[in-house]
Structures are given as structure tokens and as C-alpha cells.
C-alpha positions in Angstrom: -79.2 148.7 10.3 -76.3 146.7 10.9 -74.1 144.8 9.1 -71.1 142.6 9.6 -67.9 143.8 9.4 -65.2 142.1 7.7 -62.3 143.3 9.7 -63.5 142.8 13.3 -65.8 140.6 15.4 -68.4 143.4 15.8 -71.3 145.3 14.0 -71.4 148.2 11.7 -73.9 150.5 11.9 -75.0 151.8 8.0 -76.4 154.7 9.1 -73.8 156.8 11.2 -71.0 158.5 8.9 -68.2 157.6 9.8 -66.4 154.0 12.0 -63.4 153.1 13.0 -62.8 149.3 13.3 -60.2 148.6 16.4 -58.3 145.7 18.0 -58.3 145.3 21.5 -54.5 144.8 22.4 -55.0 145.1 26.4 -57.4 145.3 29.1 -56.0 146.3 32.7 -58.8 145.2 35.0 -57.6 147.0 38.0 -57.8 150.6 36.2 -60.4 150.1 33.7 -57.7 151.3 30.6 -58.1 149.8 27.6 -55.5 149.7 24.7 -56.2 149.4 21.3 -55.5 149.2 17.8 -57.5 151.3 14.7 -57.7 148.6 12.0 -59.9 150.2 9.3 -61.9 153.8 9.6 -65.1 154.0 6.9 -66.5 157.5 5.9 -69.5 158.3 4.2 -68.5 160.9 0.8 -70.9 163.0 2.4 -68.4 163.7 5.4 -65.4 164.4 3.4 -63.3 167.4 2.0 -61.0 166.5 -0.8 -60.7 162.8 0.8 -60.4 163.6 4.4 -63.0 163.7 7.0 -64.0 167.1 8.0 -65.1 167.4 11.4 -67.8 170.5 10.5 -69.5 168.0 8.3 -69.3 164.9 10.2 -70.4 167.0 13.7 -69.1 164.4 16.3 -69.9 164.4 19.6 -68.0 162.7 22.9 -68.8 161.0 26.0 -67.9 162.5 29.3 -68.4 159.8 31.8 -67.5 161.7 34.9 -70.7 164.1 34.3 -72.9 161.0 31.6 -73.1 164.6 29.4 -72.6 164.1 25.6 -70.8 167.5 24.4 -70.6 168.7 20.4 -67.4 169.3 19.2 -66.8 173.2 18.4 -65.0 175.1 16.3 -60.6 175.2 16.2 -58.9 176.5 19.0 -55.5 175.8 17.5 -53.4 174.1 15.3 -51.4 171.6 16.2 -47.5 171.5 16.8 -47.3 174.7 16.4 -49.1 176.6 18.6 -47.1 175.8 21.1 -43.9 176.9 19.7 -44.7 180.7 19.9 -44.7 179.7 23.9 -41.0 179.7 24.1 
């Protein structure tokens, strides 16, 4: 079902988990790129750990539009900022 969100020109759809409301800021017709803004992000209780949104309980998946496959996001590979520190 959908319902009308109240921070953006565009639907929200009460059944997925999770949905983050953006702003387009800039469209470059030439490339295709898009730019925007994340103006409000709504989570279901039922994807959160202490208050955050856990990725194992919301099980995204993402788009690859070279291939038009949908993939499941795995597991952690590494942690962020620093992992790459033991490289120098």
C-alpha cells in the first residue's frame, strides 16, 4: 500500500522496511548522474539493533544495471577506515 509522504513529492511503500526520502539536487543529462540529497530514512522496529538498522535483519539487495541482476548483500568483509591502515 502506499501512502503519501510528507517530506517529498513521492510515495511510500508501508510494506518494505526501511525508506529513505531524497532531494534531487542535479541531473546531468549527458551522463545520466544524478545527485541527491537523503532528507528523511524510516525503519520498521523490526529491522533495528539498539536503534540502528542492521543490515542482517533488513537483508537488502541492489541493482546491477550493467548485468539487470539483483544481488543479496552478504556478510562483512571489513571494517571501515581501518582496514586499510594495516596496508601501509
Amino acid at each position: 500500500h502506499a501512502v503519501k509522504s510528507d517530506k517529498v513529492d513521492a510515495p511510500l511503500i508501508q510494506e518494505l522496511p526501511m525508506a529513505m526520502e531524497c532531494e534531487l539536487i542535479s541531473y546531468d543529462e549527458k551522463t545520466c548522474a544524478m545527485f541527491g540529497k537523503i532528507v528523511n530514512v524510516c525503519a520498521d522496529e523490526s529491522v533495528l539493533t539498539d536503534g540502528k538498522i542492521d543490515p542482517r535483519k533488513l537483508k537488502p539487495i541492489t541493482y546491477d544495471p550493467v548485468n539487470h541482476d539483483y544481488y543479496a548483500l552478504g556478510e562483512v568483509v571489513g571494517k571501515a577506515f581501518s582496514d586499510g591502515k594495516k596496508l601501509r
